[in-house]
N, C-alpha and C positions, 0 to 999 in steps of 0.2 A: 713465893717460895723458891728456893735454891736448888736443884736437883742435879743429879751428877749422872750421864749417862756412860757406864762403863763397858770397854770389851768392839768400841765401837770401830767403823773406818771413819774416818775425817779428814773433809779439805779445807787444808789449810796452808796459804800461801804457793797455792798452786800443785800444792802436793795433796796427795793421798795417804795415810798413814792410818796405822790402829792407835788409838790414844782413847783420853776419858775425857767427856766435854761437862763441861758446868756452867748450867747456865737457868735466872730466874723466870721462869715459866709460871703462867696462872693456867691451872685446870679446870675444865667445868664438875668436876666433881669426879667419884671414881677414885680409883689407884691412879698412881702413875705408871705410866707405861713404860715396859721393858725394852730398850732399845739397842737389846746389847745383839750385834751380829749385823747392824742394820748399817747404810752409809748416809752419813750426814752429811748434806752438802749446805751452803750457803743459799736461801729460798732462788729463787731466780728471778729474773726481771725480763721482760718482753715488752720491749718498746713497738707496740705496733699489733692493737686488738681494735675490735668494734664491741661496745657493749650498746647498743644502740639508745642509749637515753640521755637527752628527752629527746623523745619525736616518735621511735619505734619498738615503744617495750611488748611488744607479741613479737617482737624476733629476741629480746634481753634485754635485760636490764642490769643496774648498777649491782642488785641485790643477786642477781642468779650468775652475772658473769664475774662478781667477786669472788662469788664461793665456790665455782668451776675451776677457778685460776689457783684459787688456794687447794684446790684437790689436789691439781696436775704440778704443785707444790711451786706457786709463784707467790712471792710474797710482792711484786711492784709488775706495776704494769701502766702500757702510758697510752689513752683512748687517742682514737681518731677520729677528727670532728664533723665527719660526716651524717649531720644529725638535724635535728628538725627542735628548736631553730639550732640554725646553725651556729656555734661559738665564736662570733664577727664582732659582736661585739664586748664590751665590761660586762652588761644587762644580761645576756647570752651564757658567757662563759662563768657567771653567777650560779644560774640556775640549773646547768650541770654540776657545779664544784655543791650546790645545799645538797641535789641529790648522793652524792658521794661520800660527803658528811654522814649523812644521815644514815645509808646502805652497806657502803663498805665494806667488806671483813676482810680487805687490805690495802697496800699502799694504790690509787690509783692520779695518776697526772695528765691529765688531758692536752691537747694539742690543742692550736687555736688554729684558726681559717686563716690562712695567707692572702686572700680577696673574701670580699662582701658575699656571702651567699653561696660561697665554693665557685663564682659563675667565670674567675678568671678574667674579670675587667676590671677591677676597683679592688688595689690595695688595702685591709682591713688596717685599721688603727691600730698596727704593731705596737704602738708606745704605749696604749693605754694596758691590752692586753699582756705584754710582756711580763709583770709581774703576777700573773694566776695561770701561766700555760709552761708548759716544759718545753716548748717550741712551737714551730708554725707549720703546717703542712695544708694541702688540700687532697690531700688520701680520696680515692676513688675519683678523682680530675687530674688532668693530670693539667701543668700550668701551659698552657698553646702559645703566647706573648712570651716573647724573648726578652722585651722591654719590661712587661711587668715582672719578671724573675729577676729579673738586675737589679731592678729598683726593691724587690724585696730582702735580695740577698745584701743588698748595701743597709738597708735599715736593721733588719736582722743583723748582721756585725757591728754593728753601732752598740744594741743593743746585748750585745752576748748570748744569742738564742739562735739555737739550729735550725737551720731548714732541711724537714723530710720532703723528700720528694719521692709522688708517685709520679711516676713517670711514663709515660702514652703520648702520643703524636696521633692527633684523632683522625687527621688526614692518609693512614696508614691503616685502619681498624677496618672499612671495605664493609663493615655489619659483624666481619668474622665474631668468634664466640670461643673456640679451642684455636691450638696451635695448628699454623696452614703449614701444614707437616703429610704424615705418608695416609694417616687415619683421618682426617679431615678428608685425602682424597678419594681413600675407598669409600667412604660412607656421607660422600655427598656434604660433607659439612663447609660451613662458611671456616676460611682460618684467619688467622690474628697474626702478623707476620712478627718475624724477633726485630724489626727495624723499626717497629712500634716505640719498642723499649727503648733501643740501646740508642739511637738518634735523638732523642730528648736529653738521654746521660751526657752524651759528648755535646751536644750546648748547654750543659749546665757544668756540667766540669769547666769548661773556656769561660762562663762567667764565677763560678768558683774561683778560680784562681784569679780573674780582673779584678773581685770584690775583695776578696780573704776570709768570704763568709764560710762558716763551719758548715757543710752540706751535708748529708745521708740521702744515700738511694735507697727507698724501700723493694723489697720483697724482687731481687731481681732471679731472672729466672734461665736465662740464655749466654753463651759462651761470649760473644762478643761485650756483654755488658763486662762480663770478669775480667777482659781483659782491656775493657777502658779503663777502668776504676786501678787495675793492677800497674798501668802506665802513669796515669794521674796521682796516683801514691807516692811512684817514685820522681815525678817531678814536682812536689810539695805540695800539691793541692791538700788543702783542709777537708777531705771525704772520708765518711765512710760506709757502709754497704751493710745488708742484709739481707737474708734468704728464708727461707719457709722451710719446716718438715718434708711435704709435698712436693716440692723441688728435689731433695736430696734423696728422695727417697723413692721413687715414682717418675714416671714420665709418661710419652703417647705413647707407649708400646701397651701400657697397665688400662687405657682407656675403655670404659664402658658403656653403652647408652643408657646413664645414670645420671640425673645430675648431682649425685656427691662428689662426681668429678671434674666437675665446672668452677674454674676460679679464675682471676685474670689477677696476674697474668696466667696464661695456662701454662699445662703441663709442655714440655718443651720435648725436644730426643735426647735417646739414651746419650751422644755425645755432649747436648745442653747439661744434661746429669752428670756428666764425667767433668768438665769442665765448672761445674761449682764444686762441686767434691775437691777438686786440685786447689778452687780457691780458696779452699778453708786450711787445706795443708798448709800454703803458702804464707795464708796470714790476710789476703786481700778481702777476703770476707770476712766481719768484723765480729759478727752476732748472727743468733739465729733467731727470728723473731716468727711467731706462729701466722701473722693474719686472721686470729680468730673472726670468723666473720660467718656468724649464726644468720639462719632462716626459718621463717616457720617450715614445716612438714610440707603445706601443698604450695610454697615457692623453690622448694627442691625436686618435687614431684613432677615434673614436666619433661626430663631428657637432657640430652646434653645442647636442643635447641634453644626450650624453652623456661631453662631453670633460671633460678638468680645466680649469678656468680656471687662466689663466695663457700666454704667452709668453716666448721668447727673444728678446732685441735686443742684445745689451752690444757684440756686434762689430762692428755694424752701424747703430749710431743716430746716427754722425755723417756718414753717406754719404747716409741716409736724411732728416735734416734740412737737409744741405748741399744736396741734390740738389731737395727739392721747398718748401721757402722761403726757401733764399737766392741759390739760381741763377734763381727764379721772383720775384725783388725784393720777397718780404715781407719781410724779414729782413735786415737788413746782417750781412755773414760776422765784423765783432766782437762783435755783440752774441750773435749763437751761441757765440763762445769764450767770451763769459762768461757766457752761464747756465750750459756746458757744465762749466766750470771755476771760473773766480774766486767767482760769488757762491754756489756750494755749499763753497767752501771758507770764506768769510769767515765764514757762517750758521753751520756748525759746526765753527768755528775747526779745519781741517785744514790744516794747513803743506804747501807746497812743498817737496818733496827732491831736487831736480836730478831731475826729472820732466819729461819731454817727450815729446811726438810729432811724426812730421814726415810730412805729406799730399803725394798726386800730386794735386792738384783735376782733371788733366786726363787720368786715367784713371777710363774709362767699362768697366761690368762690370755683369754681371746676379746679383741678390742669390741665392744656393741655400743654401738651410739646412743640406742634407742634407751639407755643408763646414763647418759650423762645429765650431771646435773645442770649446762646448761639448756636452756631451751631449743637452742638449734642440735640437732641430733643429727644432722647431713656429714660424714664424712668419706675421704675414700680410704680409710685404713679399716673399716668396718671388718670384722670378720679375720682380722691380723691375729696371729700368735703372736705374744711380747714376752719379753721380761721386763720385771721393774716395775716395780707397786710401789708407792707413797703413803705413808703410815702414819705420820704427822706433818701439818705443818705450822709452823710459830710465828707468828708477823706481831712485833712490837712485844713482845713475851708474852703475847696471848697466843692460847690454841686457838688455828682458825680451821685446822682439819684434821681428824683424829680417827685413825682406823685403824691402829693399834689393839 
């Protein structure tokens, strides 16, 4: 059926405007919903979630992290193969894409292992894999071989497939757990230094530009990394960059003996925070990607020593960016739709399929985990006033979330 939502805001080509959108949508029954006052933006894409299946569905699954994502009004999203088994192989990355098939209730593209195992010794058979994976990463390893990054990023440009990098130097990590910052030292904690991060970027940048392979750093978090990425832009390296909610929003100043604020990378200082803030001005941060990365209840439960690293946000990172940089004027509300959307799709050429979402901006709500429809329910915006509720959202002109 053909429906025409009138009276609306709509983005469109980078603009904002009031207009009337039409578009063929299948209902599950019901009226159609009035969508007039609301703002319709283009669904969003977040290159960089854990749904953890197969291997660990009591933390998620395909079935609970599609339909979190379609809340928090994603219509694509691209998994990270840190999974059991691991996506190494054709056989592997199979048996993730049946469950996806099958689960769905949106776009989802998996990442393939860039070595055997995640283990960082033995390049996985890029060639055969390349055609069922959106690219190669080893998300939660970071790659330690210099040699075997080269050789991956030469095969990878051969091939035309990006390599994410998470990026850590394990010989830098000391055990730490948070950022070895000012609360690490009052409170005794192990820290995680920024040279962790940002010393892996700048050898991978220097073999980014030896190869010409298209590179992404994932989820960076410390000033110095922004302002490698920001020099290697302007000397033509093939990069680009991403950052978390939790980053932008949060630092050690916000920390609690909680583990919903346990993630690595960790929360960094308020000048780490001011310093990606500029690089999103600027342009050198490319996309915002959430990290969704759910845990059961009692692998949160432990403290900021004993918890798992990792967070939930997929349902809630655009209430949580709307609410504390674009209603507070750092941020114009289009250049949030496009890091949100446009330029994670252009980066890893993901097509729009009659994919949309449409926001109340002027419903105000307190964020609770213990509601979300994923199963990890850990976060640290818990207890946040927002604005911006998501009312529908459309992936392939079906309704995949509907709170209208």
């Amino acid at each position: 059926m053909k429906t025409a939502f009138l009276n609306c805001m709509i983005y469109r080509n980078g603009v904002i405007q009031k207009g009337t959108m039409t578009a063929d949508i299948q209902f599950d029954g019901g009226d159609v919903p009035s969508l007039s006052n609301l703002y319709i933006f283009p669904a969003f894409c977040d290159v960089h979630v854990h749904f953890r299946e197969p291997g660990f569905s009591y933390k998620e699954t395909i079935f609970t992290g599609s339909r979190a994502a379609a809340r928090g009004g994603y219509g694509d999203v691209c998994t990270m193969p840190n999974l059991q088994p691991v996506p190494d192989s054709v056989e592997h990355i199979k048996e993730q894409l049946h469950l996806i098939e099958r689960d769905s209730a949106i776009g989802v593209h998996p990442f393939a292992a860039i070595t055997i195992g995640e283990e960082g010794r033995q390049i996985a058979p890029l060639e055969e894999l390349a055609p069922y994976c959106i690219g190669f990463s080893d998300d939660g390893k970071g790659v330690q071989d210099a040699g075997i990054m080269r050789e991956a990023m030469q095969r990878a440009k051969q091939l035309n497939k990006i390599i994410s990098a998470h990026c850590e130097d394990n010989t830098l990590l000391h055990g730490g757990y948070i950022h070895d910052g000012s609360y690490a030292a009052a409170h005794a904690h192990k820290g995680i230094c920024s040279a962790s991060e940002w010393k892996p970027i700048e050898r991978d940048i220097a073999l980014a530009a030896q190869t010409g392979c298209a590179y992404h750093v994932c989820h960076i978090s410390c000033a110095q990394s922004v302002e490698l990425i920001r020099q290697a832009k302007k000397s033509g390296v093939n990069i680009t960059c991403e950052t978390a909610p939790h980053y932008l929003c949060l630092d050690e100043t916000h920390l609690q003996e909680d583990g919903r604020f346990k993630m690595n990378p960790p929360l960094r200082t308020p000048a780490d925070r001011e310093a990606l803030l500029e690089g999103l001005a600027d342009g050198t941060i490319d996309m915002i990607a959430t990290d969704h990365a759910p845990h059961a209840a009692e692998e949160k439960a432990k403290g900021l020593r004993g918890s798992a690293m990792g967070v939930s946000g997929i349902e809630i990172a655009f209430p949580v960016l709307y609410t504390n940089l674009v209603r507070r004027g750092i941020l114009p509300l289009e250049k949030l739709i496009a890091l949100l959307s446009d330029k994670p799709r252009e980066r890893f050429a993901i097509k729009q399929t009659n994919a949309f979402c449409a926001f109340d901006l002027e419903q105000c709500y307190t964020i609770c985990g213990a509601e979300f429809l994923s199963k990890g329910k850990s976060t640290p915006f818990d207890g946040m006033r927002v604005y911006g509720k998501n009312k529908l959202t459309v992936y392939g002109g079906k309704t995949v979330w509907n709170e209208t």
